[in-house]
C-alpha positions in Angstrom: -4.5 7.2 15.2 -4.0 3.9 13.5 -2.8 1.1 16.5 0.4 -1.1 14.5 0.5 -4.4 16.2 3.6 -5.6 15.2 3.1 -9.4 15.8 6.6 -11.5 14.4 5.6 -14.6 12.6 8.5 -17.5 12.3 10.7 -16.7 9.1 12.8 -19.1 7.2 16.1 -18.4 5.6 16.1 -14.6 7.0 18.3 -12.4 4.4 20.1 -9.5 5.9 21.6 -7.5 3.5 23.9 -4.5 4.2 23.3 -1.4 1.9 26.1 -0.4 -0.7 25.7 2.7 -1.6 23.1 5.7 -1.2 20.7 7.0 -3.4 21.1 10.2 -5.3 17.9 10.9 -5.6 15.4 12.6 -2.6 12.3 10.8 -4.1 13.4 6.9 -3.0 16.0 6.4 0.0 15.4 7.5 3.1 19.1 8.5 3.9 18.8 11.5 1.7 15.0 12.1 2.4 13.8 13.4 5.1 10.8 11.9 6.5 8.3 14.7 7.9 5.2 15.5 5.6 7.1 19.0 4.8 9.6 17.5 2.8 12.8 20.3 2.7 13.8 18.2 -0.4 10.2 19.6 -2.4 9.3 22.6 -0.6 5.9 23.7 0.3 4.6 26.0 -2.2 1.8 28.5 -1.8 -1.3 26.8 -3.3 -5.3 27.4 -3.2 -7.4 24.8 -0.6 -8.1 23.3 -4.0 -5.5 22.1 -4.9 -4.2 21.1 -1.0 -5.2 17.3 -0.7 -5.3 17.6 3.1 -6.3 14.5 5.0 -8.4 16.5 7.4 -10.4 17.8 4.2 -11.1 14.4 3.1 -12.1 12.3 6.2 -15.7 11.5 6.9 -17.2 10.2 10.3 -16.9 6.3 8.7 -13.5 6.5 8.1 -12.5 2.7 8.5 -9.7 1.9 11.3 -7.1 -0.9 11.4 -3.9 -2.3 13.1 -1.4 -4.2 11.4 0.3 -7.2 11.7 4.0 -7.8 10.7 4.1 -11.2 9.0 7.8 -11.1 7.2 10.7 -9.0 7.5 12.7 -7.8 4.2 16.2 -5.5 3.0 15.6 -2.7 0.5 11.7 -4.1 -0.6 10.5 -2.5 -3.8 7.9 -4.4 -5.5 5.6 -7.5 -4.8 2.4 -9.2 -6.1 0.4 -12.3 -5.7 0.4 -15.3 -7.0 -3.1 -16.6 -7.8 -5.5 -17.8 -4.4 -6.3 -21.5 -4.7 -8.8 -23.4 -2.8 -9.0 -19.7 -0.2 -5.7 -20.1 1.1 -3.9 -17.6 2.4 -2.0 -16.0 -0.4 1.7 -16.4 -1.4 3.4 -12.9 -2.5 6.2 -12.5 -4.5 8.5 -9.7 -3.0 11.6 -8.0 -4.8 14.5 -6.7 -3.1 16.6 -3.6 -4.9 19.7 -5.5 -3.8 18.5 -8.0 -6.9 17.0 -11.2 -4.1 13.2 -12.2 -5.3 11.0 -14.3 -2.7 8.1 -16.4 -2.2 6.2 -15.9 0.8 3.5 -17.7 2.9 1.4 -15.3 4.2 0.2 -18.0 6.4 3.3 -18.7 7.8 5.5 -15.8 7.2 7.8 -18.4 5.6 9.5 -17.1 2.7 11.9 -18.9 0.1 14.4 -17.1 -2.0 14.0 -17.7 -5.7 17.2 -18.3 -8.0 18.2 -17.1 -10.9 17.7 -13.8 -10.8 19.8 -11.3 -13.3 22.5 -9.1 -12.0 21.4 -6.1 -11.3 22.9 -2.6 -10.6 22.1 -1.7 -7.5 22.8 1.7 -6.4 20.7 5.3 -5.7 16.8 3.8 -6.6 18.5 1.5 -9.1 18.5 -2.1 -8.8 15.9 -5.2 -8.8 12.5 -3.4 -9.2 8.7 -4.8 -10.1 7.3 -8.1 -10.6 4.0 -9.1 -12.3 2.7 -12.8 -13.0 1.4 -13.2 -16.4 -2.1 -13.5 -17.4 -1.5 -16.9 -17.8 0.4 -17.9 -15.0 -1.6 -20.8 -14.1 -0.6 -22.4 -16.9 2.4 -21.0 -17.9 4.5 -19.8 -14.4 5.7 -16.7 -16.5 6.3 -13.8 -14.8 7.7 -10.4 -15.9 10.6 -8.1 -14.0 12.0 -4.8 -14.1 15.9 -4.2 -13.0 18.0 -1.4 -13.6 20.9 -3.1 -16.1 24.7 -1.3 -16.2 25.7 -0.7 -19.6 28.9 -2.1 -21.4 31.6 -0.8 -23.0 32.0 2.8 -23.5 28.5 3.1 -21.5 29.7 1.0 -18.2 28.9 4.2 -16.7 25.2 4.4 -18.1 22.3 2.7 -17.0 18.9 1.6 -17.9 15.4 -0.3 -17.0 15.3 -3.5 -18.6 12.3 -5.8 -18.6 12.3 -9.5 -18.8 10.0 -12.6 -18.7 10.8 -15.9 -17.3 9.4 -19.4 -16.2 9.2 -19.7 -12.6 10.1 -23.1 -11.8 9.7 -25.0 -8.8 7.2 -23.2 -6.8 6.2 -25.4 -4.6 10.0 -26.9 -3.8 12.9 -25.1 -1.4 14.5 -24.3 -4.5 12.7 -22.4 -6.4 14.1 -20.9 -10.1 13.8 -18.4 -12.9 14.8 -20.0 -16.3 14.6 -19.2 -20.0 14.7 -15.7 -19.1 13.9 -13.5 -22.1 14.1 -10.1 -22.6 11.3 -8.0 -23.4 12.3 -4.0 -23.4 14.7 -1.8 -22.1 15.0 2.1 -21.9 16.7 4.0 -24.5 18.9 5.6 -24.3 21.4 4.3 -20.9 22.5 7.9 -19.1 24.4 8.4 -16.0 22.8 9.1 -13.0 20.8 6.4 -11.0 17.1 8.1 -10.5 14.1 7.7 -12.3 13.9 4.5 -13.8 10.1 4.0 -12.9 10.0 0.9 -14.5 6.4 -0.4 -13.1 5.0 -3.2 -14.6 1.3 -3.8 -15.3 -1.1 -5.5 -17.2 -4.2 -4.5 -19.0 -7.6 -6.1 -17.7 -8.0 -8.6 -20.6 -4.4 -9.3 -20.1 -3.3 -8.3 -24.0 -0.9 -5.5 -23.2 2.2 -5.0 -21.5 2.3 -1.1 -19.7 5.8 -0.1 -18.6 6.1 3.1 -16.9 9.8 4.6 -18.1 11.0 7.7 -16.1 13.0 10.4 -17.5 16.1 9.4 -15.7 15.9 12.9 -14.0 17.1 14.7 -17.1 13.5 16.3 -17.6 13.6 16.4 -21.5 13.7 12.9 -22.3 10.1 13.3 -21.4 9.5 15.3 -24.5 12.3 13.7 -27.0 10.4 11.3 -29.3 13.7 9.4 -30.3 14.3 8.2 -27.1 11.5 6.3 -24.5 12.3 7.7 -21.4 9.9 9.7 -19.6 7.1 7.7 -21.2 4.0 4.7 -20.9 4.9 2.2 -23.1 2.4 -0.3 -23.8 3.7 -3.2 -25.6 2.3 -7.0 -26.1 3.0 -9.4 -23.5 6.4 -10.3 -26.2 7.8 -7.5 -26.2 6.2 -6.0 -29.8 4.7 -2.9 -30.4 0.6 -3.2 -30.9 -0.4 -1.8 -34.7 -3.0 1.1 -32.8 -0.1 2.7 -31.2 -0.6 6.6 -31.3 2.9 7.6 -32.2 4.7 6.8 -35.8 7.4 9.0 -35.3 10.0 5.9 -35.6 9.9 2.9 -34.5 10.8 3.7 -31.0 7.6 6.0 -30.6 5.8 3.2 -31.8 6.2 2.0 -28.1 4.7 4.9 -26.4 0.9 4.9 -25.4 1.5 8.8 -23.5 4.4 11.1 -23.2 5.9 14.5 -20.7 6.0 12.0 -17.4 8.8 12.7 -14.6 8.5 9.3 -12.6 5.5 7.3 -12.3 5.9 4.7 -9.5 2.3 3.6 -9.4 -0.4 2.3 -12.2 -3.6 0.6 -12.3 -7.0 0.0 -13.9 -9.9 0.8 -12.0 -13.2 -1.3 -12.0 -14.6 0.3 -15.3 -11.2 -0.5 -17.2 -9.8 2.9 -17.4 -6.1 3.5 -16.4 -4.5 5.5 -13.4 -1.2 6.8 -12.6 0.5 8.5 -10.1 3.8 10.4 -10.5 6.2 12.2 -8.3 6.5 15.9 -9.0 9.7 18.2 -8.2 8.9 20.5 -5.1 6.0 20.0 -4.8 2.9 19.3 -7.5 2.9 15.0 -7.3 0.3 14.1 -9.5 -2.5 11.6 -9.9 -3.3 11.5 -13.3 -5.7 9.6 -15.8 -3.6 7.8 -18.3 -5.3 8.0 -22.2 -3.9 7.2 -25.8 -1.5 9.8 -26.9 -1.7 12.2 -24.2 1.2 14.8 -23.4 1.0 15.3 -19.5 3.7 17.8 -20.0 6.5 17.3 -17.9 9.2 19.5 -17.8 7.1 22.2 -19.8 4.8 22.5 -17.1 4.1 21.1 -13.1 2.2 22.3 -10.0 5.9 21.6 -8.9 8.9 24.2 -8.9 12.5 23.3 -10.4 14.5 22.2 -7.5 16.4 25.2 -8.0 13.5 27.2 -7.1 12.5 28.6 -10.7 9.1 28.3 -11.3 7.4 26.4 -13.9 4.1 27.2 -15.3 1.3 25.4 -14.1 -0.7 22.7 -16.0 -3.6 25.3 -16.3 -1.4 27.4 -18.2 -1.2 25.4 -21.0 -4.1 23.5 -21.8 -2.7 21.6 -24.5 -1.1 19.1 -21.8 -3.1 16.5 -19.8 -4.1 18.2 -16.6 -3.8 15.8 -13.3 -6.9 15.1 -11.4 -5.0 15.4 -7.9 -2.0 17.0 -7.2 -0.1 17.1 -3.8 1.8 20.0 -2.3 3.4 19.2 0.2 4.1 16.0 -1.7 2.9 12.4 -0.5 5.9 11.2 -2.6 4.0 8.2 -4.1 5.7 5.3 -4.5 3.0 2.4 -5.6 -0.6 1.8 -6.1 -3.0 -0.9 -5.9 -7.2 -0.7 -6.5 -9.0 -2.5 -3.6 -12.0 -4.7 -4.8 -13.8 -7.0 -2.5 -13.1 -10.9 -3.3 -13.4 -13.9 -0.7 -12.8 -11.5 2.4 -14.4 -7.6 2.3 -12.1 -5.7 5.4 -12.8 -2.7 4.1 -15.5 -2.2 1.9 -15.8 1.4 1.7 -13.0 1.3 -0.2 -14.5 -0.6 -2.8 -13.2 1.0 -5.6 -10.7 3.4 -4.4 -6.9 3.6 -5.2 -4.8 2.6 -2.0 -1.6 4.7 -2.6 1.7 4.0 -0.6 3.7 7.1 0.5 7.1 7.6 1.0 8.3 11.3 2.6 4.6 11.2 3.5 4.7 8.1 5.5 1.2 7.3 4.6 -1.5 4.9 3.0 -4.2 7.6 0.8 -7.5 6.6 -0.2 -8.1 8.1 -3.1 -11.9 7.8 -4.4 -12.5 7.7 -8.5 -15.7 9.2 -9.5 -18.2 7.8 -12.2 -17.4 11.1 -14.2 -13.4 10.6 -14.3 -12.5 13.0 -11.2 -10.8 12.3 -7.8 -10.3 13.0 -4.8 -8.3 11.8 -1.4 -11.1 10.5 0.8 -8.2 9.0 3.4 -4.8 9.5 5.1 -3.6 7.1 7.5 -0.3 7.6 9.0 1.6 4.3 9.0 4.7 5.7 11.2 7.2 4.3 8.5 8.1 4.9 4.8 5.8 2.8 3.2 7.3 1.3 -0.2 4.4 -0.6 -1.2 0.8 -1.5 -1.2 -1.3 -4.4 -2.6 -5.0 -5.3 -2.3 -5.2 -9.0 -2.9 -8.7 -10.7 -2.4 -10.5 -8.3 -0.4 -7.3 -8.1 1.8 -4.4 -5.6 1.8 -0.9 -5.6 2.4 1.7 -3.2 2.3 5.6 -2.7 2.5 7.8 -0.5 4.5 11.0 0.5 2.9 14.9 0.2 3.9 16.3 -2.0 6.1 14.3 -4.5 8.4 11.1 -3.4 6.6 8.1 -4.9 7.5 5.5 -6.5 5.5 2.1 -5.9 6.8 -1.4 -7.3 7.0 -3.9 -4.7 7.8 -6.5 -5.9 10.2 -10.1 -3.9 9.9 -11.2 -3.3 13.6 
């Protein structure tokens, strides 16, 4: 049982923010989820111990404890990252709010500073702002890149759509902090109704030469499939917005986007240590997924799942059809995974049998899983900790890691290694 020591740090310019609306969707808001590991919402499904990802499976005698501390308080957090350590200091996050608010914080201090600036958003079911990356560059640049969910105009002011953008931040180390000479980078195609399954994660490769942007299939399952339009899709891009020349798709100039296709919702990427690329995606009832992301792959979504429609027809299983990419993990009941971050040690080493591992944030599951990745390309969940609350994000940052509750008066926490 993991102790959570919430310890209050002073906070500047607290933000409370009432919520608008509610989501639509059972995969992102907890009024319409419901919390307990069983998940109503994406039923249990008879499965084989293989294929059950239990926690009491995984856990060893070394299984690493901690207690948290609470450092800042936020409304509706979806996204954060760091901006780069100097000199060991503590380090400063930038957290996103879906209501469209973007902070600096102090971890030191708790302080935290809203930025300016920021696009209008629309917020509303998992819409709104979303992630937030610092360029490869930042240290000399201050560019960093965000995803929002953007209304459409016209005849399609009812349809929505990720958008991705770069900008300078400005000011950084002032109480007024900016984002100027904002430009766009990509957007999904086409806008639909319906405010699920944007995705829109944000990520950069290792050498820092491409731009991935996971694009979810809007919840309209064959988008996923549909080479004229990038939803349900990876797109990998250059860091200004163009399509690279080794692209596997020349289908149109759209496909020439997409580095894999047949994805649902995929809330959480990262390279591990060797340079290869992860994913994890949220199935239907059941079958979430942790998947290995390679050129061209079809991971099959909505041809096949370990999930079940949410009607309650089945759909075949991923070992059905072996043409599609099979996941390495999948999870039923769900973990309903919502982020991901690969812990590598740095100036501090809390936990270092994690070294390595993929630290997964849970939603339904109210959990942080440890998921180990194998020299041959397989996985498994080594870990469970239950952290008591949604958690809507987690980030390893220097040998130390940090995650993020979700809704109102969510906490951002430091865990502590005992």
């Amino acid at each position: 049982m993991i102790h959570i020591e919430r310890v209050s740090l002073p906070l500047t310019s607290p933000l409370i923010i009432a919520a608008l609306l509610f989501s639509t969707s059972a995969c992102s808001n907890p009024a319409t989820v419901n919390t307990s590991n069983n998940v109503p919402e994406q039923k249990e499904m008879q499965t084989s111990k293989a294929d059950m990802q239990t926690s009491d499976a995984q856990v060893s005698a070394d299984k690493p404890e901690f207690t948290t501390k609470a450092v800042a308080t936020f409304d509706e957090p979806w996204a954060m990252t760091a901006l780069p350590i100097t000199d060991s200091k503590a380090p400063k996050l930038l957290v996103t709010q879906k209501t469209g608010e973007l902070f600096i914080v102090d971890t030191a201090t708790g302080n935290k500073s809203k930025i300016e600036g920021v696009p209008t958003v629309a917020y509303g079911g998992q819409g709104g702002l979303g992630d937030i990356i610092v360029a490869p560059d930042f240290a000399t640049s201050n560019t960093v890149y965000l995803s929002y969910a953007e209304a459409g105009t016209g005849n399609d002011s009812n349809k929505f759509g990720a958008k991705v953008i770069k900008a300078t931040l400005s000011g950084l180390e002032t109480a007024t902090p900016t984002l100027q000479g904002i430009t766009p980078i990509w957007q999904q195609s086409p806008k639909v109704t319906g405010q699920g399954h944007y995705s829109h994660r944000l990520l950069f490769s290792p050498d820092g030469r491409y731009l991935y942007i996971s694009s979810g299939e809007r919840q309209d399952k064959d988008p996923a499939q549909d080479m004229s339009g990038n939803l349900g899709k990876i797109i990998r891009l250059s860091p200004d917005g163009n399509a690279p020349t080794d692209n596997p798709f020349t289908d149109n100039e759209l496909a020439k986007q997409f580095w894999t296709i047949g994805h649902r919702n995929v809330l959480g990427m990262a390279f591990d240590d060797s340079g290869q690329l992860w994913a994890h995606e949220m199935g239907p009832k059941g079958g979430d997924e942790f998947n290995i992301i390679e050129k061209g792959n079809n991971y099959g979504w909505p041809v096949v799942s370990n999930g079940r429609n949410y009607s309650g027809l089945d759909i075949p299983d991923h070992d059905t059809k072996p043409e599609f990419a099979a996941p390495k993990i999948t999870w039923t009941p769900v973990i309903s995974p919502s982020a991901m971050s690969i812990y590598a040690a740095g100036t501090h080493n809390d936990f270092p049998s994690w070294q390595g591992n993929a630290l997964i944030s849970g939603l339904s599951s109210k959990a942080l899983i440890v998921v180990g990745i194998n020299d041959d390309n397989t996985a498994a969940e080594r870990y469970r900790y239950d952290m008591g609350e949604r958690v809507r994000s987690v980030l390893a940052v220097d040998g130390q890691v940090w995650t993020l509750e979700d809704g109102n008066d969510a906490q951002l926490l430091r865990l502590l290694p005992k």
